[in-house]
C-alpha positions as CSV (number, residue, x, y, z in Angstrom):
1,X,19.4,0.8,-8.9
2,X,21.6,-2.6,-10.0
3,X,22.4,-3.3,-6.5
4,X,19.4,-3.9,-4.5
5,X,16.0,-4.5,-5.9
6,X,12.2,-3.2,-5.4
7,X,9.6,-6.1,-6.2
8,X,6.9,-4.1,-6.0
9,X,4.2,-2.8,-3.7
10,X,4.3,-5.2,-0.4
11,X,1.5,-3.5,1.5
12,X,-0.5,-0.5,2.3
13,X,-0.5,0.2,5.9
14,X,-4.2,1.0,7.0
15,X,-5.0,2.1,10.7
16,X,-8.7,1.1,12.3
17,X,-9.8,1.2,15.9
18,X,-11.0,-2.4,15.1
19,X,-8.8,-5.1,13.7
20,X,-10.9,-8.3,13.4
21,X,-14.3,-6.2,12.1
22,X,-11.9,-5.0,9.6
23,X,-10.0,-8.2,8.0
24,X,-13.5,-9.5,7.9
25,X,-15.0,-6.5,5.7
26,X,-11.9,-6.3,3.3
27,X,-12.5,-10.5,3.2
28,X,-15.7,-10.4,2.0
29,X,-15.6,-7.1,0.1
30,X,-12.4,-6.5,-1.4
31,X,-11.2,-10.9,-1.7
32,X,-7.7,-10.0,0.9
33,X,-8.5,-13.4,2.6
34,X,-4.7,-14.7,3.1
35,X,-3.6,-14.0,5.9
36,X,0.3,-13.9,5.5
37,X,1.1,-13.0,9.3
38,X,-0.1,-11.9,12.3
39,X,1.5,-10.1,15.1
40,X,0.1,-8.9,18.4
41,X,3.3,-7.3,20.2
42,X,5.1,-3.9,20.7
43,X,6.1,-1.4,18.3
44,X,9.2,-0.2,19.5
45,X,11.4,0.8,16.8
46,X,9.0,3.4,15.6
47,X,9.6,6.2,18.0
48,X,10.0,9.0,15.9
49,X,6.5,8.1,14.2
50,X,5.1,7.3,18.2
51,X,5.5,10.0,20.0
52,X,8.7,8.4,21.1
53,X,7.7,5.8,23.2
54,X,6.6,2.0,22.0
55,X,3.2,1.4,21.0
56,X,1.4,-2.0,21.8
57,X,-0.2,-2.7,18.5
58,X,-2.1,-5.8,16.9
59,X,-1.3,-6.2,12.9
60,X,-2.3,-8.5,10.0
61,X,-1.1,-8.4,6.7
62,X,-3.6,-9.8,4.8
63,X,-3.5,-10.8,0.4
64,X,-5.7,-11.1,-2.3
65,X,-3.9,-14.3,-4.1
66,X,-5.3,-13.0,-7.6
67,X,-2.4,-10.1,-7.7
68,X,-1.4,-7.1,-6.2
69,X,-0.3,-6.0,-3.0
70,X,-1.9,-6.5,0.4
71,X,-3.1,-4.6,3.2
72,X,-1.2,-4.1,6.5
73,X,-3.9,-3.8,8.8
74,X,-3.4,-2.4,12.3
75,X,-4.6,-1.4,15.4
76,X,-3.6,0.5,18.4
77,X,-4.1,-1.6,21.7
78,X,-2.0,1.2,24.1
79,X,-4.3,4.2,23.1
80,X,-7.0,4.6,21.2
81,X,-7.2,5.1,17.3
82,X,-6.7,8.9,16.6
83,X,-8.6,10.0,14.1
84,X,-7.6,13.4,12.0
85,X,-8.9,16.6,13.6
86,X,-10.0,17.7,9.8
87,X,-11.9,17.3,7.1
88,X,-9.2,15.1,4.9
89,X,-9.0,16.5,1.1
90,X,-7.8,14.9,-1.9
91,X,-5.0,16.8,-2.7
92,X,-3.5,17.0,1.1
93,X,0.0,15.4,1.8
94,X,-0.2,11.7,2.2
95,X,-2.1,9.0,1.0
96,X,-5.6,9.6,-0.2
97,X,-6.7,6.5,-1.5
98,X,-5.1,2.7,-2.1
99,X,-5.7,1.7,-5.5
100,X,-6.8,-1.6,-6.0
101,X,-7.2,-3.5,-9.7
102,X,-10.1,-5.5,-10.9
103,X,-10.7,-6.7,-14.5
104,X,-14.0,-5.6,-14.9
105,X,-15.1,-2.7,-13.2
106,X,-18.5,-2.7,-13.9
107,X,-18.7,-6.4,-12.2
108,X,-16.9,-5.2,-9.1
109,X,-19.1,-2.2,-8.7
110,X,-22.2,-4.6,-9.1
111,X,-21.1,-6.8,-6.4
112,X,-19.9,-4.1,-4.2
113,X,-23.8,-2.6,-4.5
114,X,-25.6,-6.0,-3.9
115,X,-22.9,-6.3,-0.5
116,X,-24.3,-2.7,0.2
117,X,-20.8,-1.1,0.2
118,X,-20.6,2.7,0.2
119,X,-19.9,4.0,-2.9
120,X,-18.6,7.6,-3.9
121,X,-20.4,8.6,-7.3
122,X,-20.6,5.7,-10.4
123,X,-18.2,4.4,-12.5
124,X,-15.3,6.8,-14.4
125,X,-12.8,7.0,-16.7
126,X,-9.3,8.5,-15.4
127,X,-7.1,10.6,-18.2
128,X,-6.2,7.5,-20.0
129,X,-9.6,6.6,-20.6
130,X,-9.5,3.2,-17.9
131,X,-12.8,2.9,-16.2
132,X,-12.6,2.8,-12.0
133,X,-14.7,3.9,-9.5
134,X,-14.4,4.6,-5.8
135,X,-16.0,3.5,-2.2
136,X,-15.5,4.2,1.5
137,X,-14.8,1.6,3.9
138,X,-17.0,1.2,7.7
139,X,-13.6,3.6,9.4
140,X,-14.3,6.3,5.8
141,X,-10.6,5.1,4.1
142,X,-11.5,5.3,0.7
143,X,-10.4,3.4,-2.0
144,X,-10.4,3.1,-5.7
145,X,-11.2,0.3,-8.0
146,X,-9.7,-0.1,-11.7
147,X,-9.0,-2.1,-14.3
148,X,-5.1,-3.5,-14.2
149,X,-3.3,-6.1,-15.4
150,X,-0.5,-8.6,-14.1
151,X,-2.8,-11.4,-12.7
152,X,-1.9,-14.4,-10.5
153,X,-4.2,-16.6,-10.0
154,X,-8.4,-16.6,-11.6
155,X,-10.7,-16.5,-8.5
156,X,-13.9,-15.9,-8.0
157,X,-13.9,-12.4,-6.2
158,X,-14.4,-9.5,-8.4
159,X,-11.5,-8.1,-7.1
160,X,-7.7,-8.2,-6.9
161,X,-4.9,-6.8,-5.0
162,X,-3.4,-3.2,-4.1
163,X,-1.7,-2.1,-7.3
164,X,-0.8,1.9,-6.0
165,X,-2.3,4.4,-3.9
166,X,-2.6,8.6,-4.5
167,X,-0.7,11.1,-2.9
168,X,-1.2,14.4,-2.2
169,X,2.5,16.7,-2.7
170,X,2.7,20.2,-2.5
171,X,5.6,20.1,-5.0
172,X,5.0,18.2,-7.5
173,X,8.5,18.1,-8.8
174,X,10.0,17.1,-6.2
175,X,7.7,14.4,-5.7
176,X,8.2,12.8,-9.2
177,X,12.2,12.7,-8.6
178,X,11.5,10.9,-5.5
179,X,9.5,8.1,-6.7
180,X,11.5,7.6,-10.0
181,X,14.8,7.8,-8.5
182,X,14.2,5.9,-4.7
183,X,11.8,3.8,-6.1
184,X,11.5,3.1,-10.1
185,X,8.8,5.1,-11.1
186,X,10.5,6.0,-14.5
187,X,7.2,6.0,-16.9
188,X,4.6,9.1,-16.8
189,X,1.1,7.9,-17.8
190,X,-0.2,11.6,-17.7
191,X,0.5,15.0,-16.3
192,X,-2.9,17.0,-16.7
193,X,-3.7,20.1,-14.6
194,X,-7.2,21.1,-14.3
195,X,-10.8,20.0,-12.6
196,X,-11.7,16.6,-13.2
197,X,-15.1,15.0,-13.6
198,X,-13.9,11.5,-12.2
199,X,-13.3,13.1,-8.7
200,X,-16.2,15.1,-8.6
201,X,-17.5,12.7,-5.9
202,X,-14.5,12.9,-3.7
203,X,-13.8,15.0,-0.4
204,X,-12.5,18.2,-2.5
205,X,-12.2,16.4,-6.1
206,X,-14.3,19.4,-7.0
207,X,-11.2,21.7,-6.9
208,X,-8.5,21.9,-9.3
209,X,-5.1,19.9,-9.7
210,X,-1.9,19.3,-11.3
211,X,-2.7,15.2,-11.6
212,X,0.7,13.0,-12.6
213,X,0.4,9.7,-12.8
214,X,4.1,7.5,-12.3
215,X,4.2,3.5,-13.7
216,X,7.9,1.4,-14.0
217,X,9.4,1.0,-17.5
218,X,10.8,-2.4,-16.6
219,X,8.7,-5.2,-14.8
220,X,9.3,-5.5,-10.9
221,X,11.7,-8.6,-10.7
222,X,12.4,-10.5,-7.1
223,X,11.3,-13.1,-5.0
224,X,7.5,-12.0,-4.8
225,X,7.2,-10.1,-8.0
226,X,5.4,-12.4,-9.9
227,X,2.2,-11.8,-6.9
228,X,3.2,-8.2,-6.4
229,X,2.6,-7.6,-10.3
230,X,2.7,-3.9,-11.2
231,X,1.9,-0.8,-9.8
232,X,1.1,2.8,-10.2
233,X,1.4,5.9,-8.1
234,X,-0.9,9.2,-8.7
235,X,0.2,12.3,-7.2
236,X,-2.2,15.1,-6.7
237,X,-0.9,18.9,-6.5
238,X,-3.9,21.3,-5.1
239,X,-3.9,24.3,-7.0
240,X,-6.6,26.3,-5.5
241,X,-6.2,25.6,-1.8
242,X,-3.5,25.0,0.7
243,X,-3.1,21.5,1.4
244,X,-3.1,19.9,5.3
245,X,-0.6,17.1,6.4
246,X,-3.0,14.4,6.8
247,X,-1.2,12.9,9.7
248,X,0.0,16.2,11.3
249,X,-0.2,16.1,15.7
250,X,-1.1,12.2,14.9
251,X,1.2,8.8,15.2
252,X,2.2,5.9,12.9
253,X,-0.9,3.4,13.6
254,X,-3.5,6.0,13.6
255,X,-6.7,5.9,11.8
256,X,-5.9,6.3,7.8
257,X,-3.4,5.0,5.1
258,X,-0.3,4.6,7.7
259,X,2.7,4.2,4.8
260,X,3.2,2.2,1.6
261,X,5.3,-0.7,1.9
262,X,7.9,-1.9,-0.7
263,X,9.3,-5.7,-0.5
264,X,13.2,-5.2,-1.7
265,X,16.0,-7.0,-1.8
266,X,19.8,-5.8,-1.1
267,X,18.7,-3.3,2.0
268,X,22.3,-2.0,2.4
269,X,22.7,-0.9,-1.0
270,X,18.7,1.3,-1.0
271,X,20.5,2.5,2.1
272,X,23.1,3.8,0.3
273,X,21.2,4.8,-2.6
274,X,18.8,7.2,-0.4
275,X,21.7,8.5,1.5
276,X,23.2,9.2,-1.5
277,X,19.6,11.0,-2.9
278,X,19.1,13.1,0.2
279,X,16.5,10.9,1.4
280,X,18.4,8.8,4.4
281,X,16.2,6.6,6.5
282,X,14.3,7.7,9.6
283,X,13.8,4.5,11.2
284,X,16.1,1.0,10.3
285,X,15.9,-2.1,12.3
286,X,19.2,-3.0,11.4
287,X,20.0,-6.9,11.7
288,X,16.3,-8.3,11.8
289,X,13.1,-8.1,13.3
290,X,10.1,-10.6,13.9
291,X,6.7,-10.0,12.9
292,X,4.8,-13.3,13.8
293,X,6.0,-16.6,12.5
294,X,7.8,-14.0,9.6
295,X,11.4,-12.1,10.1
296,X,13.6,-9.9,8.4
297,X,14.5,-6.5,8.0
298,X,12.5,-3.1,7.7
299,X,13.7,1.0,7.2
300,X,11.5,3.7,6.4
301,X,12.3,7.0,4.6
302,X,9.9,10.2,3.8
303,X,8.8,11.7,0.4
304,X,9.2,14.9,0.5
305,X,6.2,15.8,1.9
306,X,6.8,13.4,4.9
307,X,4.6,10.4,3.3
308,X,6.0,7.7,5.0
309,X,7.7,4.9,2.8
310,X,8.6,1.5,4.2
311,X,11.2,-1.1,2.9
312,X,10.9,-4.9,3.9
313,X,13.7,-7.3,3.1
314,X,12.0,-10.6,3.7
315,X,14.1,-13.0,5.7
316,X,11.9,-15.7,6.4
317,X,8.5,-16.4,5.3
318,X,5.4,-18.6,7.2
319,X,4.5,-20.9,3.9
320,X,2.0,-23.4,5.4
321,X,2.1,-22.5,9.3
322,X,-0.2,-25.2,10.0
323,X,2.4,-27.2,8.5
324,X,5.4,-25.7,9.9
325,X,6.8,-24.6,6.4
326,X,8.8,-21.9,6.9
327,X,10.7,-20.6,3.9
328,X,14.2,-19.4,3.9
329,X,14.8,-16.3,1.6
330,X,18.2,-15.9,2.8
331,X,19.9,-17.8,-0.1
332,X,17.6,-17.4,-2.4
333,X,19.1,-15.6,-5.6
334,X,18.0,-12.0,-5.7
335,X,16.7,-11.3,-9.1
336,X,14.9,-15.0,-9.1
337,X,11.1,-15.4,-8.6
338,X,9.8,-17.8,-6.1
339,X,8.0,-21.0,-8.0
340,X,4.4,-20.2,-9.0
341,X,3.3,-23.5,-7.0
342,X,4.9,-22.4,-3.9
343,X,3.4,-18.8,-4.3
344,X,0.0,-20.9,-4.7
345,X,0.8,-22.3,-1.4
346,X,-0.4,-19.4,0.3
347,X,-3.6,-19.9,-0.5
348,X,-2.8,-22.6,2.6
349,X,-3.5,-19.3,4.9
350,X,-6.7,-18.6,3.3
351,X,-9.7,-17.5,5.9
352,X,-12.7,-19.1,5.9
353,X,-16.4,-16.9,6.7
């Protein structure tokens, strides 16, 4: 993996029937109040994901500036937001629930009470013993709170960034191969089988499950990586039921966790690397693209379950739009971090209730 580079979790893509009532509740609730772009246009690169036609859609990716990931959020505006036609289950192939870190728990699930959040059950302790918890969102995404590291700012908002997400395989094999070798996930934090109390309070977290959680040996490096900061994915295996497809007779876009994003660097060689892996990609826009004020390049590939994976090679970043300070990545060194202060600068995009 010497020749192109993974900086880490870029974004989870989450699909809602309503954009701006949902940047304002993961604002207030969950701190994502940068709003790195926005893009109201056509989707027409995705057609093996849209039925093979273009889809209108309206996207914000939107940061919490303490650490972590962000959230890609995005709605259909050329048919209307598909839910699934099932009761979704933890353990059925996709993704389940974004992770996102806090430093206390306790604090975050305080606040999220007083803000009269939904929350699944109380506070837990995973196989490692770190505490989390979990809540539903207003469109029933769920999502779970725990206690991480790799910090980038101190704000006041209980809560940081997306640092992983779960994911429901139906070989678990399989699945760990793909996300050590494609995407760096070379450290196991646990591999338990069995029912766990944590999950009791989740859609079928009463039934039993091979439970592998993946972390990366090395620290991300790259342009964002020091924002970014670590990440975990945890795969769950249902061992006493047959899982669904949690996207199955849907598109790209409709209502759930859409893909998880990874911000890379070197896109021709992770081309060559999944080629190489049996795991080419499904959709590449080649050259560039233009999302907003931002461009560059994006591919997708599949787990092996058909989880949708997406790879952004930034080309040009919106600093200070307000400003007109764009940022060329171009001929940036690929291994170097961005200044701190000019990470800081996005706090430029913040939005104000």
């Amino acid at each position: 993996m010497d020749d192109h580079i993974i900086s880490g979790i870029q974004q989870i893509g989450t699909g809602i029937p309503d954009l701006s009532g949902a940047f304002r509740w993961y604002r207030k609730k969950l701190g994502f109040d940068i709003r790195v772009f926005e893009d109201d246009g056509e989707a027409a690169l995705m057609l093996p994901y849209t039925g093979g036609k273009p889809r209108a859609r309206h996207a914000i990716l939107a940061l919490n500036l303490q650490g972590g990931g962000g959230l890609e959020i995005w709605q259909s505006n050329s048919r209307p937001t598909v839910p699934p036609d099932f009761q979704v289950q933890l353990g059925d192939l996709g993704i389940f629930w974004t992770r996102i870190k806090t430093r206390d728990v306790r604090a975050a699930f305080t606040f999220l009470e007083a803000q009269g959040a939904e929350l699944l059950g109380g506070v837990e302790a995973d196989p490692t013993g770190t505490a989390h918890c979990f809540l539903r969102d207003p469109f029933g995404l769920i999502f779970q709170l725990i206690e991480g590291d790799g910090w980038f700012t101190r704000g006041r908002h209980p809560v940081g960034g997306v640092a992983g997400c779960a994911i429901g395989t139906g070989d678990m094999e399989r699945s760990r191969k793909f996300y050590d070798r494609i995407l760096g996930y070379d450290r196991l934090l646990y591999d338990e089988s069995g029912v766990f109390a944590d999950l009791a309070h989740l859609p079928g977290g009463g039934g039993k499950f091979r439970r592998v959680a993946l972390a990366h040996s090395r620290p991300r490096r790259g342009a964002f990586a020091p924002v970014l900061g670590p990440s975990t994915i945890e795969l769950f295996q249902a061992l006493d039921r047959k899982p669904g497809k949690i996207f199955a007779g849907r598109y790209w876009g409709d209502l759930g966790f859409i893909h998880v994003c990874f911000d890379v660097k070197g896109m021709d060689a992770l081309k060559d690397h999944c080629d190489r892996s049996g795991y080419p990609f499904t959709v590449d826009s080649g050259s560039g693209f233009g999302m907003g004020d931002s461009a560059g390049r994006f591919a997708y590939t599949e787990d092996p379950d058909g989880t949708l994976v997406e790879f952004v090679e930034a080309h040009k970043l919106a600093v200070v739009k307000k400003w007109g300070w764009y940022l060329d990545l171009s001929r940036r060194p690929p291994h170097k971090p961005l200044p701190r202060w000019m990470l800081r600068t996005l706090a430029f995009n913040r939005v104000k209730d």
